[in-house]
C-alpha positions in Angstrom: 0.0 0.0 0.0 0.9 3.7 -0.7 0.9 6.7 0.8 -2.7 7.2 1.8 -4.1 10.5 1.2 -6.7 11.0 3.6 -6.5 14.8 4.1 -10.6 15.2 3.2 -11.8 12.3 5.7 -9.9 14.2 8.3 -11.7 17.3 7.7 -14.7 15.2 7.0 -14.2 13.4 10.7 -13.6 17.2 12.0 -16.9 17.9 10.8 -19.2 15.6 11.9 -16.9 16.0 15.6 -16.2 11.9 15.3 -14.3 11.7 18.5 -16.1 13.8 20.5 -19.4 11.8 20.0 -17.6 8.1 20.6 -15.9 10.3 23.7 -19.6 11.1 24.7 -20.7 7.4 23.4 -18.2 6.2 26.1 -18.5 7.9 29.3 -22.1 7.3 29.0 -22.1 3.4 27.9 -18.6 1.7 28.2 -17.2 0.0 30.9 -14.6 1.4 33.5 -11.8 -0.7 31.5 -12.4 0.6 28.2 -12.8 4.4 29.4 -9.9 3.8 30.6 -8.6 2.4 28.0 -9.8 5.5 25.8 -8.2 7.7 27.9 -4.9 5.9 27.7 -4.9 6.7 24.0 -6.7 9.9 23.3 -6.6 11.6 26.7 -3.5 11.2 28.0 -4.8 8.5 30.8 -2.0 6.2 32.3 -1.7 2.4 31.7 -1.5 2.2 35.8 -5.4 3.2 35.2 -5.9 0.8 32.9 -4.1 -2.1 34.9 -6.3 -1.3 38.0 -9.6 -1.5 36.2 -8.5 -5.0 34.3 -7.7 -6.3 38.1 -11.5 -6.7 38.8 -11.3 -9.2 35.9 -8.4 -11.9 37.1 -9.4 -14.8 39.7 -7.5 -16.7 41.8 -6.2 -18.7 40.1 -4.3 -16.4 37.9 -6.8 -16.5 34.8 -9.8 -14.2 33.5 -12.7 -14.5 33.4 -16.2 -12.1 35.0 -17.2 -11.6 31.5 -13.9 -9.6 30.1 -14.7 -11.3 27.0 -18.6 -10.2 26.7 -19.8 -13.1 25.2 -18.8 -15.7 28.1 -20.5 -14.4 31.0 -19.3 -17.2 33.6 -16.5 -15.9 36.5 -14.4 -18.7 35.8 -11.2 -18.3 34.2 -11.4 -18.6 30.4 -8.3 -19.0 27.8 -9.9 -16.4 26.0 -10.5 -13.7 28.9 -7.1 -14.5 29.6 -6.0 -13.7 26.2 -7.9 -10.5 26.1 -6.0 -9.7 29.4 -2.3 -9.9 27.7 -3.8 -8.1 24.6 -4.8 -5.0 26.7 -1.4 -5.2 28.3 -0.1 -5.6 25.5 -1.9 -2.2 24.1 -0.5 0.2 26.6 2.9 -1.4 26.6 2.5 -2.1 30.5 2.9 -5.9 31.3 1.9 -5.7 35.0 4.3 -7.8 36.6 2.2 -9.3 39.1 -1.1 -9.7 36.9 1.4 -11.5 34.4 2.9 -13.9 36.8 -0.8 -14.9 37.6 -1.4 -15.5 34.0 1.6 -17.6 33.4 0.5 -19.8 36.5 -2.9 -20.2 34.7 -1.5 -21.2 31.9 0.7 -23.8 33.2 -1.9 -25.1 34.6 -4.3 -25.3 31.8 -1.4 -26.7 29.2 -2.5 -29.8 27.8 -0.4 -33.0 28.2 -0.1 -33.0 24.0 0.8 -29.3 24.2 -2.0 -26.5 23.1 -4.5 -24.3 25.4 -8.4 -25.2 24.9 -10.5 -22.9 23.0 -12.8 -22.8 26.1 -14.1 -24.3 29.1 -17.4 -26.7 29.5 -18.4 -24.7 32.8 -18.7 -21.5 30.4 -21.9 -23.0 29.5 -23.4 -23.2 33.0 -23.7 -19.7 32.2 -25.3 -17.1 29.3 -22.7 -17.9 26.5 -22.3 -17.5 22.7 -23.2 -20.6 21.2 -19.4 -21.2 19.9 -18.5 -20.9 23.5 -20.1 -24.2 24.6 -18.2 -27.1 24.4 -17.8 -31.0 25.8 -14.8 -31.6 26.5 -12.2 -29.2 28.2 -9.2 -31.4 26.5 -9.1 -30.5 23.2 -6.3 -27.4 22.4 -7.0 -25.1 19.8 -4.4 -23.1 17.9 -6.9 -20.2 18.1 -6.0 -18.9 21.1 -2.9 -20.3 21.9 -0.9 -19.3 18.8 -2.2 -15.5 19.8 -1.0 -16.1 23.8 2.3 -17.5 22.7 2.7 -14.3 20.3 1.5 -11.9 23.1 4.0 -13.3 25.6 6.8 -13.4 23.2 6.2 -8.9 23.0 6.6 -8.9 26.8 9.9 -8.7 28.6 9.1 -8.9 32.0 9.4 -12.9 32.5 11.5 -13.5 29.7 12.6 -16.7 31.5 9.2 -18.5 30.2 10.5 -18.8 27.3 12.6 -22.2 28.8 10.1 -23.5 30.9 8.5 -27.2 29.4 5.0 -25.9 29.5 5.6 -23.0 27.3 7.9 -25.4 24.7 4.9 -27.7 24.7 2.8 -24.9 23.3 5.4 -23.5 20.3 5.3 -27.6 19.2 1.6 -27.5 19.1 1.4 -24.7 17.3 4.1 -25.5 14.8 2.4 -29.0 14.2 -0.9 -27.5 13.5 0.6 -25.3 10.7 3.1 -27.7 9.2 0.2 -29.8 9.3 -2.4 -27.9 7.7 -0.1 -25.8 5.5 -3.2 -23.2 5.8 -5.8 -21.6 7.8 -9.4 -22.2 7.9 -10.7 -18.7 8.4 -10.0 -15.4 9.9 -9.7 -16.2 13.6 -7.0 -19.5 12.9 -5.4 -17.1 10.6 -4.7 -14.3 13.1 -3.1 -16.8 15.6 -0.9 -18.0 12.7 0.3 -14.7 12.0 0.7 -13.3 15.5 2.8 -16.5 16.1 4.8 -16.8 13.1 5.5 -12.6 13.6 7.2 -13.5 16.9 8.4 -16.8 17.2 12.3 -16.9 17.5 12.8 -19.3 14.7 12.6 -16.3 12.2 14.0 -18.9 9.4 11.5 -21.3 9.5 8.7 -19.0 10.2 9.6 -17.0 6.8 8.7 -20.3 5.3 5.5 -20.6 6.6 4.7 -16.6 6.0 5.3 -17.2 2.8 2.8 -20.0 2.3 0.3 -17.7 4.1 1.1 -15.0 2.4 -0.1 -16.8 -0.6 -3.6 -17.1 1.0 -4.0 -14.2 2.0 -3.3 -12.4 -1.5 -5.3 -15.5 -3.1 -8.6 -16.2 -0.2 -11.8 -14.5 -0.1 -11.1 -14.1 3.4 -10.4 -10.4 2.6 -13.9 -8.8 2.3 -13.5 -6.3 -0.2 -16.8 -5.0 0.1 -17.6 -2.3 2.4 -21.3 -3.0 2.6 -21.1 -7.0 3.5 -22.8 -7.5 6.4 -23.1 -10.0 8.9 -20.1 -11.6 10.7 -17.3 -10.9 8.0 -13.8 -9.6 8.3 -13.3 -6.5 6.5 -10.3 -4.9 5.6 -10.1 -2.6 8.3 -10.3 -5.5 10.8 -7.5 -7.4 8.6 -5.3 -4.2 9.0 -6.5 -2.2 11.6 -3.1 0.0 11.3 -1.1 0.5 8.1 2.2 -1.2 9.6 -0.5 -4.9 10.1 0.5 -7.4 8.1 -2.5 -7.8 5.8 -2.1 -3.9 4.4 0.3 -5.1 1.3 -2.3 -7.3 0.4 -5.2 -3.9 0.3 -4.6 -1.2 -2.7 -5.4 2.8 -1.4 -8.5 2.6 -3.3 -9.5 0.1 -0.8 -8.3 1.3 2.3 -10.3 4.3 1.0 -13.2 2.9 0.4 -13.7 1.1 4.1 -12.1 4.5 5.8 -15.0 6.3 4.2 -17.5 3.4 5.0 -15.7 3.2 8.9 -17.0 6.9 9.2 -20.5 6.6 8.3 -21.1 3.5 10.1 -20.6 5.4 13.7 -24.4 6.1 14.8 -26.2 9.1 16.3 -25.1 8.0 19.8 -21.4 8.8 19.1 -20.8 4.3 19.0 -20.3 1.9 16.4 -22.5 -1.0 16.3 -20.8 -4.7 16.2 -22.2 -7.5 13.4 -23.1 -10.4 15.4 -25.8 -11.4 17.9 -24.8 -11.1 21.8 -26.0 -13.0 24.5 -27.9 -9.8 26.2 -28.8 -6.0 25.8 -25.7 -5.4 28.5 -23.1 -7.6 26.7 -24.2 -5.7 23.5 -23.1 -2.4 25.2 -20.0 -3.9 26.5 -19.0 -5.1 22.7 -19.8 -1.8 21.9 -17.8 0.0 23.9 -15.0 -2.2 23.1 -15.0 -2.0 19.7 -15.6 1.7 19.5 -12.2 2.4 21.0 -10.8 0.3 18.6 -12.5 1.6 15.5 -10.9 5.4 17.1 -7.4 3.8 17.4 -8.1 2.7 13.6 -9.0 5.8 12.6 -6.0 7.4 14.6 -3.3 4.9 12.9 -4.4 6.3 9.7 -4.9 9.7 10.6 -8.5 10.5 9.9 -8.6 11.7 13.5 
């Protein structure tokens, strides 16, 4: 991708005062983490805020859970909450020592004997839950979110000495089987964890192999939406690369990027939010997507300096 002009959406954003409505949006909808989390990156909020308002989300035993990913309402730890944990850390480039080393201990513990992390947990269904979060077994592993984790701990450098332990080596060979295995992804949410992975892993030689061979998907899939207008649960370009420097830009042209910028402003609504495209489990979880999702549709628009 070029150099994107985008001098007319920024006075087009200007206009129709963008920010200040999702800002409005926010303090009267969000939750605590993600005004915090807004304020980190537009208002000059600290990540210490942040931190304290993602504490009420960790359990005992080192995991998250409380419903920090909206769509699993249960308290128990999840692998999912917990990965939504190291990507907020992750965000404001603060990996809280002590919420980490509760993190890793869940981890361990949740490590299958095969290597891998499970997608979820059967007691998430004793509870309100998407219907992809119910399951039957709590033994399977999934490279979708463990590829993700591994990548995500790989960025920090607080416990760097991880990287040794068994557990965490039982994870990288999981996640390299299932690539070497498959030799591509099955969809948008496999494909993320194969990229984050392959981004970070040390093994830079043979991961250029394998982004290569992705590479070729990605500039040959449908898994791209091109089209502005889809709805329902798609993955538009803008959620592919949500910043310019994300790996899938080189595969958008600037007409495109255009084209979804443009379509990115118009679909805020009146209330300052911007809606999300699939079915919650409640009015409140809808609010908490919304919230979530607005901030990151304003750190989109920010990355490509529209606002």
């Amino acid at each position: 991708m070029g150099n994107l002009e985008v001098s007319d959406l920024r006075k087009r954003a200007e206009e129709k005062e963008v920010l200040a409505r999702a800002r409005t949006f926010l303090y009267e909808n969000a939750r605590l983490l993600d005004r915090r989390r807004y304020e980190f990156r537009f208002e000059g909020g600290s990540g210490e805020a942040v931190i304290a308002a993602l504490r009420a989300y960790q359990n005992q035993d080192g995991g998250f859970g409380n419903a920090l990913e909206s769509d699993i309402r249960c308290p128990h730890s999840q692998p999912a909450a917990t990965e939504m944990a190291l990507i907020i850390m992750d965000e404001i480039g603060l990996f809280d020592p002590e919420v980490l080393d509760g993190i890793i201990r869940f981890l361990r513990g949740i490590t299958l004997p095969e290597g891998g992390l499970p997608f979820v947990f059967r007691n998430a269904g004793d509870y309100a839950c998407a219907p992809w979060w119910k399951t039957d077994r709590d033994d399977a592993p999934s490279v979708n979110p463990t590829g993700n984790m591994l990548a995500l701990l790989y960025r920090q450098r607080v416990r760097t000495d991880i990287f040794a332990e068994e557990w965490f080596r039982m994870n990288e060979a999981y996640v390299w089987r299932v690539i070497e295995r498959q030799g591509k992804p099955t969809g948008y949410h496999d494909a993320v964890n194969w990229l984050a992975f392959l981004n970070h892993v040390p093994d830079r030689e043979r991961a250029s192999r394998h982004l290569s061979r992705l590479d070729e998907w990605l500039a040959g899939t449908e898994a791209i939406v091109r089209d502005p207008k889809a709805e329902g649960y798609v993955q538009k370009v803008l959620d592919w690369a949500p910043s310019p420097d994300s790996h899938a830009a080189k595969f958008v042209t600037d007409a495109e990027m255009r084209e979804h910028l443009e379509a990115l402003l118009r679909e805020q609504r009146e209330d300052g939010g911007w809606p999300i495209s699939w079915q919650t489990v409640s009015p409140g979880s809808e609010t908490e997507w919304r919230g979530w999702l607005t901030v990151e549709r304003l750190k989109t628009l920010r990355a490509y300096g529209v606002i």
